[in-house]
C-alpha positions as CSV (number, residue, x, y, z in Angstrom):
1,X,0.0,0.0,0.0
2,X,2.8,2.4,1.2
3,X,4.8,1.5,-2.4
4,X,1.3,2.4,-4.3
5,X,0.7,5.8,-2.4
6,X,3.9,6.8,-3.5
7,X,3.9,5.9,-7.2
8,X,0.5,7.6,-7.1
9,X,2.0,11.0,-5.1
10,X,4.6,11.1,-8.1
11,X,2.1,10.9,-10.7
12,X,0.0,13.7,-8.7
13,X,3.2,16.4,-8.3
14,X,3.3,18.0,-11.3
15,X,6.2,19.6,-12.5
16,X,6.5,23.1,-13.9
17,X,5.5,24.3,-17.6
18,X,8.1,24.2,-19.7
19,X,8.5,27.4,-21.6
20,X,7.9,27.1,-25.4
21,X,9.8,26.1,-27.9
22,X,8.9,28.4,-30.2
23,X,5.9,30.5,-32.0
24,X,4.6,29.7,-35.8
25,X,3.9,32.4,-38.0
26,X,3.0,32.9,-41.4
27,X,5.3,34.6,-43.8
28,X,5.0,36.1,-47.2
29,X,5.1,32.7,-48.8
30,X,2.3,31.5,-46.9
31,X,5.1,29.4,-45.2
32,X,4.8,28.0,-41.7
33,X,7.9,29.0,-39.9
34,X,8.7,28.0,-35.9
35,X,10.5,30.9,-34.5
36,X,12.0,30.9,-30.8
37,X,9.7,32.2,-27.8
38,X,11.8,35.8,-27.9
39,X,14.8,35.6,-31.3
40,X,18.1,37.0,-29.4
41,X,20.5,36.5,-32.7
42,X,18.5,37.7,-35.5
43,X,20.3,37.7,-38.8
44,X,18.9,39.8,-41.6
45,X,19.2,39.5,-45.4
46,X,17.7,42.8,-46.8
47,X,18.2,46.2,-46.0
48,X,14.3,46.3,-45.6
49,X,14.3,44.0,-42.7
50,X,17.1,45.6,-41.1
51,X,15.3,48.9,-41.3
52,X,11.5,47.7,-40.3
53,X,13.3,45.7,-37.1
54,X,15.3,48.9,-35.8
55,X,11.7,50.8,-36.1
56,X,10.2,47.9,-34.0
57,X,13.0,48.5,-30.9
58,X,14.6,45.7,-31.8
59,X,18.0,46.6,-32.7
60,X,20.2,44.9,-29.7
61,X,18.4,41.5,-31.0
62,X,20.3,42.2,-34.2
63,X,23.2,40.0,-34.5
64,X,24.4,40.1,-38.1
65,X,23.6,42.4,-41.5
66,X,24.7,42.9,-45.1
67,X,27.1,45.0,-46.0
68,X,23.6,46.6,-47.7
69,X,21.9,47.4,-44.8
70,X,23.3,50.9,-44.2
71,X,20.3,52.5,-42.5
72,X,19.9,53.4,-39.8
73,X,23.6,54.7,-39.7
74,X,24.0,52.5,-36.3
75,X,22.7,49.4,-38.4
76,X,26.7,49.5,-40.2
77,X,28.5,48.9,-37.1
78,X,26.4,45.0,-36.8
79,X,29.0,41.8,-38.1
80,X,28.5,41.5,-41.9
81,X,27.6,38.3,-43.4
82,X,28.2,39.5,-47.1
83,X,26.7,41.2,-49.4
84,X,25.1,40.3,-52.7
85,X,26.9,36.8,-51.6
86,X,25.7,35.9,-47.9
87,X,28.2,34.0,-46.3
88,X,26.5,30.7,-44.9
89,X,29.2,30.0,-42.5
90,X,29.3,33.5,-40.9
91,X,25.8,33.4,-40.5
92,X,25.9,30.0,-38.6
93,X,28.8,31.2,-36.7
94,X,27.0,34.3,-35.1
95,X,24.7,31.6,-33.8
96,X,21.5,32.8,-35.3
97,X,18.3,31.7,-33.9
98,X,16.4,33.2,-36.9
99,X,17.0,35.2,-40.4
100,X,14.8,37.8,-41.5
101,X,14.5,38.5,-45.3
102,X,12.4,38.5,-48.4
103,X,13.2,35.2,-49.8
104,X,12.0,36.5,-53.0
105,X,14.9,38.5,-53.2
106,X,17.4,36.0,-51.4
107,X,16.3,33.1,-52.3
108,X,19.5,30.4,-52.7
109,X,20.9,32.0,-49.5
110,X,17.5,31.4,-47.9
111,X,17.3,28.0,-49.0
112,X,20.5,26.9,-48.1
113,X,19.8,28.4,-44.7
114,X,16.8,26.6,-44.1
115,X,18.2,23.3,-45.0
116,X,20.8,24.0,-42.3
117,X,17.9,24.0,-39.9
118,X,17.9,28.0,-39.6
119,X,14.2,29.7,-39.3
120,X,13.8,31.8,-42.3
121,X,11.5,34.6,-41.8
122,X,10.6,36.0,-45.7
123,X,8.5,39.5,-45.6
124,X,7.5,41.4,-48.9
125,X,5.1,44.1,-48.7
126,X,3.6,45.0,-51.9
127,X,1.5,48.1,-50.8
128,X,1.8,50.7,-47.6
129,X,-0.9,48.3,-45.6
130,X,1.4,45.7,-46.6
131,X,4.3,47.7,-44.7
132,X,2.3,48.4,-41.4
133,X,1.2,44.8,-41.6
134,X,5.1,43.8,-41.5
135,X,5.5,45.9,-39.0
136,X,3.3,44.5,-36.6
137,X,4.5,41.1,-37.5
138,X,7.8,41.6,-36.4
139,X,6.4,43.4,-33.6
140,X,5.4,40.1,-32.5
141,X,8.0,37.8,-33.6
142,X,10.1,40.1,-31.6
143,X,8.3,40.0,-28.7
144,X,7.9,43.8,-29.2
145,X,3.8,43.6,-30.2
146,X,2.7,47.3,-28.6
147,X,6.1,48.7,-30.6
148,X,5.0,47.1,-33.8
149,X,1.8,48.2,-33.7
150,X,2.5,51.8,-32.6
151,X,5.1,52.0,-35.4
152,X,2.8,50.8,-37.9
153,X,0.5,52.8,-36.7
154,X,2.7,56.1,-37.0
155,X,3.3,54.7,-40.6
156,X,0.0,54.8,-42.2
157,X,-0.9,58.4,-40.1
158,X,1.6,60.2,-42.0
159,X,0.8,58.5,-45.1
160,X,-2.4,59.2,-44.9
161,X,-1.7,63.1,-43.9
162,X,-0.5,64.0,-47.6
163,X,-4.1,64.6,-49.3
164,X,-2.7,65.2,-53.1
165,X,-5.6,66.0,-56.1
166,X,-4.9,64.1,-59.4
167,X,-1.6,65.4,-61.0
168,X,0.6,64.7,-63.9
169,X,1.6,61.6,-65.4
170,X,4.9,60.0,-64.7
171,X,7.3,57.6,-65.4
172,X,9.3,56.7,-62.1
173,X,12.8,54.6,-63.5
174,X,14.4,52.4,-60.9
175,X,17.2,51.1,-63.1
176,X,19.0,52.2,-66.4
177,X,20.3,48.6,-67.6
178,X,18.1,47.4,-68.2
179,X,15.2,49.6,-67.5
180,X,13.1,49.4,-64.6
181,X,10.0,50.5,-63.2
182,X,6.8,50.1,-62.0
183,X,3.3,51.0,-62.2
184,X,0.5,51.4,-60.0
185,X,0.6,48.0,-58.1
186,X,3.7,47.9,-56.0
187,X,4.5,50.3,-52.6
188,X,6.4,52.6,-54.8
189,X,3.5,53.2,-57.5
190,X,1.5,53.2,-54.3
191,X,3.5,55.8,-53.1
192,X,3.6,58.4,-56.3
193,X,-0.4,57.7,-56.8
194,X,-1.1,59.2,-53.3
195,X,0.9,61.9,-54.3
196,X,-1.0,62.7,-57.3
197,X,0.7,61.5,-59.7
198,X,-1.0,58.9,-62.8
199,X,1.5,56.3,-63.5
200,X,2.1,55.8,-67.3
201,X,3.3,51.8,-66.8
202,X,0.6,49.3,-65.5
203,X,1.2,46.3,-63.1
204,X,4.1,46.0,-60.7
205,X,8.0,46.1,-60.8
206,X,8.9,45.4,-64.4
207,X,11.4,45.6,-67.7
208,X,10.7,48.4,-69.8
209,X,12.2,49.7,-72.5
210,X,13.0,53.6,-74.1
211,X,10.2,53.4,-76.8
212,X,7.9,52.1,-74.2
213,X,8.7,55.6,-72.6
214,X,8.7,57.6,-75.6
215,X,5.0,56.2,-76.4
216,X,3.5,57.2,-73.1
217,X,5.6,60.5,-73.1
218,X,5.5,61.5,-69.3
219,X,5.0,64.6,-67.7
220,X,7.1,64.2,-65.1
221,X,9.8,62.3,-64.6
222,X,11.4,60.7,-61.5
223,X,14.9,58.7,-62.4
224,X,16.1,56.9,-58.9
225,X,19.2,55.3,-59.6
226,X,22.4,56.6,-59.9
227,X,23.3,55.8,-64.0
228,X,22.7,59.4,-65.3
229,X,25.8,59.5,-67.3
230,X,24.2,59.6,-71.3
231,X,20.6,60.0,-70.0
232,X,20.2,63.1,-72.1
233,X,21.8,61.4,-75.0
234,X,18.6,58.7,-75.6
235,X,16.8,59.3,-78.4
236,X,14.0,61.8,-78.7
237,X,15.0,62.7,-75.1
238,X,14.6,66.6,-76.2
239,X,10.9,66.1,-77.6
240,X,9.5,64.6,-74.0
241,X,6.6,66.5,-72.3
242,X,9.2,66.3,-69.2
243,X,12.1,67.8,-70.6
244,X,10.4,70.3,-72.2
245,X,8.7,71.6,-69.5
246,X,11.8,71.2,-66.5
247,X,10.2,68.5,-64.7
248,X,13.1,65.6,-64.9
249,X,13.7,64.8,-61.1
250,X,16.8,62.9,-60.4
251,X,15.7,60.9,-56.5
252,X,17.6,59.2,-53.7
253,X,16.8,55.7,-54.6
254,X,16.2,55.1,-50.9
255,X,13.5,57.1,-50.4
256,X,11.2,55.0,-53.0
257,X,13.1,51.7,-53.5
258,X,12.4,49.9,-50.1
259,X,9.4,49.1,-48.5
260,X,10.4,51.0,-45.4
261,X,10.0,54.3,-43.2
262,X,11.9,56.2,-45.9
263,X,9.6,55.7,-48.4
264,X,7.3,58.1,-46.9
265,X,10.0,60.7,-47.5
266,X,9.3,59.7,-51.1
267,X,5.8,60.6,-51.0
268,X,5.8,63.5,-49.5
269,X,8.7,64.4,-51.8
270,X,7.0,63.7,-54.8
271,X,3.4,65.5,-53.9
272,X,5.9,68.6,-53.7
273,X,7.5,67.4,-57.3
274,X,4.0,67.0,-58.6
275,X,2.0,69.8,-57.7
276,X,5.0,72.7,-58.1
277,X,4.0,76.0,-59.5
278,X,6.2,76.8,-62.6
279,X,8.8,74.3,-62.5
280,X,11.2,75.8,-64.6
């Protein structure tokens, strides 16, 4: 009897609750991914992650960047683990409990990572409710949910605080070679359509080419890269509603190009661009 009230006395005791293993959220795939209770040695892949994670408060959970990731300026004193190349073995060797990127954009790297047994976190907002969404996300992940949501909430406030009337058309180039840009369904033609301006491209990022541009003749013109050298040398450059009229804009890339804080710099930017009194 004695022996049977103990064996029952141990199966009565319980024993403390384990803390979690982890948390399962749903990236931009639609991928399950387990990430730890509270990620201490977060590696990120893109400068957008790096960016959206410092806005979050989570910067000391930080533990490795690209040589991309340049903002903010505090983000270029992190350990590098490459740059257009990530180095596998650096990441592994910062002991990272999860990597943060758009596998879209990184997707070998990613791959590789994840069959190494790494969490891979992928986010790619397309539109500025896709940003705040990220945002909170990461919030979360972070254990940082009332950050997140504040900051996301402070994003779409001051997006929402530039009320632009229907401007000119434009032609927004991302790249020179070969040509890029987008049109109205992406965060950047997000961006220059709540600043007024009518997007001569449809769709999302693309190729384009000069005659493409030459057909749709612009009114305004926003060139975000840094290849300017020749620019005015393309033909029928001269004969362009744009040129003509002064309203050829060369852009920090930054301020459009990533789905971050920064691009609300671009839109407020380009409602001034758009709705200027005698640009010339």
């Amino acid at each position: 009897m004695r022996r049977l009230a103990f064996l029952l006395l141990l199966l009565g005791c319980e024993r403390p609750a384990a803390p979690p293993a982890g948390r399962v959220f749903t990236d931009s795939r639609g991928k399950s991914v387990v990430v730890p209770a509270r990620p201490g040695r977060i590696v990120t892949l893109v400068p957008s992650a790096t960016e959206l994670l410092y806005r979050v408060g989570a910067a000391e959970q930080i533990a490795g960047v690209t040589t991309a990731c340049d903002w903010p300026p505090e983000a270029k004193a992190k350990p590098k683990v490459g740059g257009v190349t990530v180095d596998l073995e650096r990441v592994l060797a910062l002991k990272a409990d999860l990597v943060v990127t758009c596998v879209r954009m990184t997707r070998r790297a990613s791959e590789d990572l994840e069959a190494r047994g790494l969490p891979v976190y992928s986010i790619d907002p397309a539109s500025f409710a896709g940003i705040a969404e990220a945002l909170r996300r990461l919030g979360e992940i972070t254990g940082r949910a009332e950050a997140g949501a504040k900051a996301a909430e402070e994003f779409l406030t001051r997006a929402e605080a530039v009320k632009a009337r229907e401007g000119p058309t434009v032609y927004f180039e991302s790249s020179s070679e070969p040509m890029g840009t987008t049109g109205a369904d992406s965060y950047t033609g997000e961006a220059l359509r709540r600043a007024g301006g009518r997007n001569v491209f449809e769709g999302g990022w693309r190729l384009t080419d000069w005659e493409g541009v030459l057909a749709r003749d612009p009114e305004v013109m926003l060139i975000a890269h840094d290849r300017r050298e020749g620019i005015a040398r393309r033909a029928g450059w001269s004969g362009l509603k744009a040129v003509k009229t002064g309203r050829v804009h060369f852009v920090a890339p930054e301020r459009y190009v990533y789905p971050t804080f920064r691009l609300l710099d671009g839109l407020e930017e380009a409602a001034r661009l758009f709705h200027e009194k005698n640009p010339r």
